[in-house]
N, C-alpha and C positions, 0 to 999 in steps of 0.2 A: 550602472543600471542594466546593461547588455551581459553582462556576468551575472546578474541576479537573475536575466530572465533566460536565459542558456540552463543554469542549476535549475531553475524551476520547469525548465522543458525535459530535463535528462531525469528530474527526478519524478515527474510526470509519465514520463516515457514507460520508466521501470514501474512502477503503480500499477500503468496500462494493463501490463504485462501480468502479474502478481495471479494468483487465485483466488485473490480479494474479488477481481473482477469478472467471473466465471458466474456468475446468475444473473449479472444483466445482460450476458451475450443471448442467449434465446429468445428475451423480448428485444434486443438489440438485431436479431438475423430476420426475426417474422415482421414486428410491428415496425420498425425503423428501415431493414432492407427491403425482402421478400415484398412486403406492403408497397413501396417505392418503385416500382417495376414500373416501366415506362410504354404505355401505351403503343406508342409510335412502333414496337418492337414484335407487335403482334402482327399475325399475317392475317390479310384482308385488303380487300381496295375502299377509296373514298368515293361517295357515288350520292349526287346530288337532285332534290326532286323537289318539287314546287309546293310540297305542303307533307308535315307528317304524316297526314291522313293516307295519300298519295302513297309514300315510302310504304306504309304497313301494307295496303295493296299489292305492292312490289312483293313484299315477304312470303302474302298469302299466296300469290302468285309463282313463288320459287319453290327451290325442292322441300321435300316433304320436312315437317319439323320444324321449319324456318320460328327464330324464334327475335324477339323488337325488343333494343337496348332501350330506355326514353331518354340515354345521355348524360343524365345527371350528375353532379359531384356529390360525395358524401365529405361526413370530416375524415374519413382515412383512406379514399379512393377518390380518383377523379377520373373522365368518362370524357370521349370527344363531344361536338356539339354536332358535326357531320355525320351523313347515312354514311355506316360501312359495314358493306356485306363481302362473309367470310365466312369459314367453316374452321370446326373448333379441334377437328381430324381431318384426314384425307378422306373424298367422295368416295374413294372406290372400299373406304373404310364404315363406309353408311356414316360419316359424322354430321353432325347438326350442323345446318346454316345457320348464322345471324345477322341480325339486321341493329343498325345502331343510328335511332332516328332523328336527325338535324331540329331544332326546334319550331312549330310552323311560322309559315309565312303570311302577312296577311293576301287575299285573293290580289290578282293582279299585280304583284312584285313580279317581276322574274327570278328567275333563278341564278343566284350566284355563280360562280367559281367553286369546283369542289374544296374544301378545306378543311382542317383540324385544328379546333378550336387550342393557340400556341398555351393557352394557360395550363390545360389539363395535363399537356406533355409537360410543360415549366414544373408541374407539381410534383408530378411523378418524379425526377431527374431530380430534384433540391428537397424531397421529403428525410434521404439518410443524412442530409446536411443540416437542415433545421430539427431533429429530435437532436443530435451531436450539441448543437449552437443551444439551446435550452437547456441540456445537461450543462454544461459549463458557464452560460449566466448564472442559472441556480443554484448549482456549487460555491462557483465564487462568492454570490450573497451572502448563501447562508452560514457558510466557513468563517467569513469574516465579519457578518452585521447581522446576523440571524440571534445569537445569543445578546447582543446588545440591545439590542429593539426590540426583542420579547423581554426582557428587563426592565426596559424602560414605560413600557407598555403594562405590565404586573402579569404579563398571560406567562403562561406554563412552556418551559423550554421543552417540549415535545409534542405544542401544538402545529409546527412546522414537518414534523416528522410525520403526524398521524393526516394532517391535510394531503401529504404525499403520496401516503396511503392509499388515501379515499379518491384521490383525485386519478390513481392508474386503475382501480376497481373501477369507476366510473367508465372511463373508457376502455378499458376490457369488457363491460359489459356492452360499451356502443359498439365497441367491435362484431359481438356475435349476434346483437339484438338490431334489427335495423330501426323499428319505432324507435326503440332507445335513444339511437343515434340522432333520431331526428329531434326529439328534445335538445340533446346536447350541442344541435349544431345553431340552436334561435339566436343564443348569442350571435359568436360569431356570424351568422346573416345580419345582422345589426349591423357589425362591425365593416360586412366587405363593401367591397367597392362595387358598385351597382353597373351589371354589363355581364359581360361574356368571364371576365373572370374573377364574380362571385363565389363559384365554386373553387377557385385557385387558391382565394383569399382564406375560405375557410380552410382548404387542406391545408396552408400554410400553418396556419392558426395551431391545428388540433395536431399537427403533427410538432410546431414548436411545444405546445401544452405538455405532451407527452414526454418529452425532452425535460421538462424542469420539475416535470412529476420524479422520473428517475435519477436528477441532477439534486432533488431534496433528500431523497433514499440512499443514493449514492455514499457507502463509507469504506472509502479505501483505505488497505494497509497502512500502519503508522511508520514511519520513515522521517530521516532528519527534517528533511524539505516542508513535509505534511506538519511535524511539531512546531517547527517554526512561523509556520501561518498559525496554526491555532493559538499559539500563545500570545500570539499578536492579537488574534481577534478577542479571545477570552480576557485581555490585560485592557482594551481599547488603544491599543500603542498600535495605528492602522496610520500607514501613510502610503505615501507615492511609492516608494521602493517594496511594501507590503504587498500593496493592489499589484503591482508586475510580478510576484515573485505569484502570489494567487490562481492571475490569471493565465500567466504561463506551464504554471504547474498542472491546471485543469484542462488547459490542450494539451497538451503532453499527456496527459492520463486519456484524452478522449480520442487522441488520435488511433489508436488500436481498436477503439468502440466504431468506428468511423468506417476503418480497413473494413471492420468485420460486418457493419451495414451494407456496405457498399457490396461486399461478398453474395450477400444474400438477392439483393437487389439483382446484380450480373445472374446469379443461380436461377431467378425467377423469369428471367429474358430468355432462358439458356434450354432450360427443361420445358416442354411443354406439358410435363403432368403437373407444373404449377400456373399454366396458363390458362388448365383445361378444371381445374380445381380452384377456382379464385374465392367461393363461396366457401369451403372447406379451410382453406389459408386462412382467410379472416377469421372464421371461429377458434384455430389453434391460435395465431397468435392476440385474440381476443382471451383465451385461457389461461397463458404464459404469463400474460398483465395481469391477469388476475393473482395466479400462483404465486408468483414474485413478490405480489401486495404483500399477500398472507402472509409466504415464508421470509418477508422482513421484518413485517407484524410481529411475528412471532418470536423473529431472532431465530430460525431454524437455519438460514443460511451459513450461520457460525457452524455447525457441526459438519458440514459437507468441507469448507474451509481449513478446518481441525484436520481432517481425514487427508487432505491433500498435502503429500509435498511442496513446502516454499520456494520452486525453485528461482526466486529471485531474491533469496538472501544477501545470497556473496554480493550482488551488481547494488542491493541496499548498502549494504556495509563500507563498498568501494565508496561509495556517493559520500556515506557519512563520515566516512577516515579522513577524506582529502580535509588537506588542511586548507586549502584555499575554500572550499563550501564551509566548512565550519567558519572561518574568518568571516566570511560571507553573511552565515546565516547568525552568526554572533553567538555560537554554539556553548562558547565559554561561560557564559552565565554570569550575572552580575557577584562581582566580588566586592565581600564584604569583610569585618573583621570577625564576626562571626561565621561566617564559611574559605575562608581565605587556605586555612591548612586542607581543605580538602583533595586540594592538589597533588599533598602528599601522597594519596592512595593512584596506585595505577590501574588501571581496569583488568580486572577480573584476576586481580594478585593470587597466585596457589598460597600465595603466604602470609600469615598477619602483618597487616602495614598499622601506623601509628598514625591518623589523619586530623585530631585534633578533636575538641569537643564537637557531639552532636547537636546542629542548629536544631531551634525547639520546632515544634510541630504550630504554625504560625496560620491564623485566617479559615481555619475550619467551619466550615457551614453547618456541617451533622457531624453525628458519630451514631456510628451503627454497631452492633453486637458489643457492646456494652451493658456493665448492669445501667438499667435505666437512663440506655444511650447517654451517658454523661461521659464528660469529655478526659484524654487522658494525656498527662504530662509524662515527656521523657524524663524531666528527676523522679515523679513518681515511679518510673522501674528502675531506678538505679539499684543494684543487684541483681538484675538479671540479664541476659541475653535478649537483644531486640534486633530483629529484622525490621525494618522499614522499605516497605516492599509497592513503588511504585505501581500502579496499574490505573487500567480504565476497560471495563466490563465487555464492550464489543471488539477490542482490541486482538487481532485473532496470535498474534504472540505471546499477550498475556496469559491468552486462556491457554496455550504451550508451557506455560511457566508456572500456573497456578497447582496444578496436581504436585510439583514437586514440595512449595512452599503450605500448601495443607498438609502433607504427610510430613514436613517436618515437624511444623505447629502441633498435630497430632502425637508424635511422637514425642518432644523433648519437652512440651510444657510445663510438665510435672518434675523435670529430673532437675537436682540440684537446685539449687535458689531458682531456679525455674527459668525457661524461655517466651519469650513474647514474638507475636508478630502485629506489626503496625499495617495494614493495606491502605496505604494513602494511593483515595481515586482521584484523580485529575483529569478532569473531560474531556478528552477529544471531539467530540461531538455535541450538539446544545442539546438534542435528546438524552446524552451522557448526566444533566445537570439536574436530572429530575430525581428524587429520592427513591423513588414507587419502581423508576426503571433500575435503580442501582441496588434495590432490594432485593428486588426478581435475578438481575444479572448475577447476584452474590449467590444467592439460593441453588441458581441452575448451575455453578462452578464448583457448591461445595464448601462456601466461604464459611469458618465460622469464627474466624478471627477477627479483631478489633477493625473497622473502617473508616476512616476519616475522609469525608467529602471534600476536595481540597477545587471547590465550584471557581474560586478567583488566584486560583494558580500563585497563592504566596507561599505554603511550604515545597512547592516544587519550584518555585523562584528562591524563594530561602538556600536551599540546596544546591544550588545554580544544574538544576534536571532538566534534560532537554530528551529522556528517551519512557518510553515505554515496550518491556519492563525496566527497572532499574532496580538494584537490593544493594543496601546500605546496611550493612552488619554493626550492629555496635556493644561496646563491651561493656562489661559490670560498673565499669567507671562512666558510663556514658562518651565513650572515643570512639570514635568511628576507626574500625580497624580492619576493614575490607569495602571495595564498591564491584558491581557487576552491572554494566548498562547490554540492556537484549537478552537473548537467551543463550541458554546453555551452558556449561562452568558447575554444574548443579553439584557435582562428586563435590569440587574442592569448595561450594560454599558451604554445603553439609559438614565436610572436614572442621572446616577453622569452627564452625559452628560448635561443635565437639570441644575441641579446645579451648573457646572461650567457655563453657561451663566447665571443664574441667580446672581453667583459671580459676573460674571464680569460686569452686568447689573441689578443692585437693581428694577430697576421698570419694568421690561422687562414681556412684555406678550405672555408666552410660550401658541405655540397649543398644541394638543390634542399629545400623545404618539403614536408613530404607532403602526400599527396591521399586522406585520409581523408573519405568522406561522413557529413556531422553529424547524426545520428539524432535529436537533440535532439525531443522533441514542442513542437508549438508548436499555438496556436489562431488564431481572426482577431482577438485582441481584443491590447494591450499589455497586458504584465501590471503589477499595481500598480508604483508608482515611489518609492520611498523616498529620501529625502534625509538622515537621519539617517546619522552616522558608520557604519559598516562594515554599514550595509544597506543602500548606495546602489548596486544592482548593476549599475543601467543605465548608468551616469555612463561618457561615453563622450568625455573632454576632455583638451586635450596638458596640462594640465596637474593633479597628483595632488592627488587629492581629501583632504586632510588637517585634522585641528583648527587651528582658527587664522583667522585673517584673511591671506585671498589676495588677489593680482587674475588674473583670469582672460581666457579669449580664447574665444571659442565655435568649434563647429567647424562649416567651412563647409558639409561633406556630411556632416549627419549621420548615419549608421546605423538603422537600422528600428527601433525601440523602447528608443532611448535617446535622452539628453539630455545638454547642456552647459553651460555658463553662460557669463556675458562680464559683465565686472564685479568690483567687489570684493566676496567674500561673506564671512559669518564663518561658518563651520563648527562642528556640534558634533554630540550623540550627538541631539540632538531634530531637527534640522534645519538649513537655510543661510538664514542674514538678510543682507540688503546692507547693506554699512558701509556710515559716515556720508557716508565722502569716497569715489565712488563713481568709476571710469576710465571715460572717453569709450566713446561707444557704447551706450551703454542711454540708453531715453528718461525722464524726469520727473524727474532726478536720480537713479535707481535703478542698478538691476541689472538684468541680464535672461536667462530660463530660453530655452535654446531645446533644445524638444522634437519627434522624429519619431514621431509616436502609428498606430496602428490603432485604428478603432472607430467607433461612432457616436457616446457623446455620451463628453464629457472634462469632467473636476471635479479641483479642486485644493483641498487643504485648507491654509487660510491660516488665521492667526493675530496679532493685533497690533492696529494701526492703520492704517490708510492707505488710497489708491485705485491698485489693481492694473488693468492694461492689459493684454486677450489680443488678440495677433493670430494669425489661426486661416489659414493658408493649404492649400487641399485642390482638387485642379483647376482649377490656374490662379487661383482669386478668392480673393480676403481679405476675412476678414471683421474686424468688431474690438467685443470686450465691454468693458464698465468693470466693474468690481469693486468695492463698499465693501468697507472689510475692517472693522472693530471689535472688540474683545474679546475671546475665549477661542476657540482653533480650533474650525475649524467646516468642511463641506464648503461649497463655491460651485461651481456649472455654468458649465465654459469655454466645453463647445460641447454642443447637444444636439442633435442630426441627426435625420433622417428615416431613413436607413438607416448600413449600413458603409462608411466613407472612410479614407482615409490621408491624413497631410500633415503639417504642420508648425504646433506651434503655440509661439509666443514671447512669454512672459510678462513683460511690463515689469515689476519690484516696485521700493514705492518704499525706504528705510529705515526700520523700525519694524515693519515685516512677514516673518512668519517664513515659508518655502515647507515642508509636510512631506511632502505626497505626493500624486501625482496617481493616479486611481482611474478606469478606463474602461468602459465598458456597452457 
């Protein structure tokens, strides 16, 4: 349980972070921070009088301008209950006095003890806490029992989404209209507690409201973590280990929303041209609620998204490699004897692999771009080439992946016994389940290939899929003979693309390859290297990476963050050992890794026995480590530089010693 909610805070964490989350941070800095400014922090003194009437007297009585608070709380501001006179600038600056009037007394009370009413400051100080606290109740809900309850209810899985809508338009408008506000606040005065902190009650309220407005809009990046709740929720397979893995994952995404509240908040304490502009703050971030409605409404936020570098690919990838979150997250997919050989394929092979018949296309809700959306069998294409190309419309890595797989579709459909693509949608989202919305999302990417609604996730259970994108290449015979989970790889899936209609058409005259530019995000570092069976993504060698005992050939020009081998290895799901009897070309008897790395320093985690040989070539010089290896995997430093290089390093191992993955800094 503490392992599941560890992955769901780390893979929360990275989400946080992503440029998925880059359009709630403005109404997250004005309405959630900036909004939150804490009273107590303004300059002024507390100064107590025997009836309001009295105090305004006092005002009219002070320097020129003198202007009367009446106190009050709104639903997105709260107000002392005490007179406090203060100036909004320095005197010598002609700034205006205020006057902030206690509520009156009846005749013959006396007068209290100066005071500030504890609730109003209380609201202030826990408003970036409660819109935070509302975003990740309503997340959690609707990720995981939003699409079951609007099911079971017959409503429209996108009535959750559009109430979200309407509900931060609402209060964007109470933001900038104060009647407005006051409509909106009747409620909640029902609801508070009757006394001094009435108005606490409702700031609570409307700043919680606010919170589960953007916690229903809220669609972060897809990520192992994130697929894994949803399939749970979309399947009903929701338990106790699900609920922690949810609700850890949505602090984890919220804790950066949180930072960045509170940032504003401090900002608004800090600057007085935000304490001297309090009317003007409310109306922008009364605008930004609005903007944000719209541009989710609309799905405009996808193209700002698009336009940004991912720079939290690699820290995704890291998350979803480890083999203990995959165990964790039960990544492996239910095995069947219908999908059982699919293991054979490695991800994102440059080579044709042999993975066994393609599981049929099972539980489809629609089919779109069909003649008269009727529905379409994989025997019925047997003779042609078929893509089966995972996605889901708001997915902002799909829509990275989608211009390559239209321009193939465009390209090869007519050539030879022809090419197909399948787009099987699979929702992430319960607004994803709507037809009207997967219509529109298909139209504004371009789609005009075949769709298959896959709303209760059984041909991506079929398939045992757990990523968006995923491409599942399959041949004239219906064999699945290549897989690609995520993006990028586009060159060598085109390639084999090629060659399977060339298979299945000897004389066939292919055009030219497209000239799609690879959006892929990349950083300056290689990303982890895994050598274990079907996580070996970099393995960039003529010959396919499969279980077993091989001999291999290294490649001469390697590729920029991949690797090969030359040698005999054995293969498996933990890693590649060099057989005993080991082909010419490796030094010490061994085998040997040759890697094209980015980075400063390189580590390889080795495991076994023996003495391991790096030669490390980077601007022209070679360097060379020796390695002990002994006992139980462990990491060892290939190379540890002074700064960022590029080059090549080639790993002599001898037999006895397992390779599992190199790791760069």
């Amino acid at each position: 349980m503490l392992t599941l909610a560890l992955i769901g805070l780390l893979g929360g964490l990275v989400t946080g972070i992503s440029p998925c989350i880059l359009p709630m941070l403005p109404v997250v800095f004005f309405a959630g921070g900036v909004q939150g400014a804490r009273p107590g922090t303004r300059e002024g003194a507390t100064v107590a009088g025997p009836s309001g009437d009295q105090a305004r007297g006092a005002a009219r009585a002070g320097a020129p301008g003198a202007t009367v608070s009446s106190g009050t709380a709104g639903l997105f501001d709260g107000a002392p209950d005490a007179v406090r006179i203060g100036r909004s600038a320095s005197p010598r600056r002609g700034g205006t006095a205020t006057v902030d009037v206690a509520p009156a007394r009846p005749a013959g009370v006396s007068a209290s003890p100066p005071r500030r009413n504890p609730g109003a400051g209380r609201v202030h100080a826990g408003r970036p806490f409660l819109v935070i606290a509302g975003l990740v109740v309503s997340f959690s809900l609707v990720t995981l029992l939003g699409s079951i309850v609007l099911s079971a209810l017959g409503l429209p899985q996108d009535l959750l989404r559009w109430a979200g809508v309407v509900l931060l338009v609402l209060l964007g408008v109470g933001m900038i209209v104060p009647r407005f506000e006051q409509v909106l606040e009747r409620p909640f005065t029902r609801l508070a507690a009757v006394g001094a902190r009435g108005g606490a009650a409702r700031q609570d309220r409307g700043a919680f409201v606010l919170g589960l407005g953007l916690g229903v809009l809220y669609a972060p990046c897809a990520g192992p973590v994130l697929a894994a709740i949803t399939v749970a929720g979309a399947t009903g397979h929701i338990g106790v280990d699900t609920v922690v893995l949810t609700v850890s994952f949505a602090v984890g995404a919220a804790i950066p929303l949180l930072v960045f509240a509170l940032a504003g908040r401090r900002v608004a304490e800090r600057v007085s041209a935000f304490r001297t502009h309090l009317r003007a703050i409310r109306i922008t971030g009364g605008a930004l609620v609005i903007v944000l409605a719209v541009a989710l409404a609309l799905n405009l936020t996808s193209a700002l998204q698009r336009a940004l570098p991912d720079y939290t690919s690699a820290l995704q990838d890291k998350v979803g490699s480890s083999q203990q979150v995959q165990q964790a997250l039960d990544l492996g997919g239910i095995v069947t004897d219908q999908n059982k050989d699919l293991s054979k394929c490695s991800n994102g092979s440059p080579t044709l692999q042999s993975c066994g018949q393609a599981p049929p296309l099972t539980g489809i809700t629609k089919w779109l771009n069909t003649a008269g959306d009727k529905p379409i069998a994989l025997d019925d294409l047997k003779g042609k080439v078929v893509l089966i190309d995972f996605w889901t419309y708001s997915c902002i890595n799909c829509q990275r992946a989608i211009p390559h797989v239209r321009a193939w579709y465009d390209q090869y459909k007519d050539v030879g016994k022809g090419f197909e693509v399948v787009g099987v949608h699979t929702p992430e989202f319960a607004f994803e389940r709507e037809t009207r919305n997967v219509v529109a999302g298909a139209k504004s990417l371009g789609v005009t290939y075949p769709v298959a609604q896959d709303n209760a996730y059984s041909t991506w259970t079929t398939y045992r899929n757990r990523y968006w994108p995923a491409e599942y290449l399959v041949d004239a015979t219906g064999t699945v003979r290549h897989i690609r989970f995520g993006e990028g790889g586009y060159g060598d899936t085109e390639k084999l693309v090629r060659q399977l209609l060339q298979q299945a058409d000897p004389g066939v005259t292919l055009p030219a390859a497209t000239e799609v530019k690879d959006t892929t995000p990349h950083d300056g570092t290689t990303p982890e290297t895994y050598f274990a069976l079907g996580k070996a993504k970099q393995y960039r060698g003529a010959q396919d990476y499969a279980s077993g005992t091989h001999a291999f050939t290294a490649t001469a020009d390697q590729p920029q963050d991949t690797f090969s081998l030359d040698g005999r290895w054995t293969l498996d799901h933990q890693g590649a050992t060099p057989a005993k009897a080991s082909g010419a070309g490796s030094a010490g008897g061994g085998s040997t890794v040759h890697l094209a790395y980015r980075g400063t320093n390189v580590y390889a985690v080795l495991g076994g026995s023996g003495n391991v040989t790096a030669d490390v070539t980077s601007g022209g010089r070679t360097t060379t480590r020796s390695i002990d290896v002994s006992g139980s995997p462990t990491l060892h430093p290939v190379l540890e530089g002074s700064g960022p290089t590029q080059g090549t390093v080639d790993l002599h191992v001898p037999p006895g010693v397992t390779v599992y993955t190199f790791t760069f800094g």
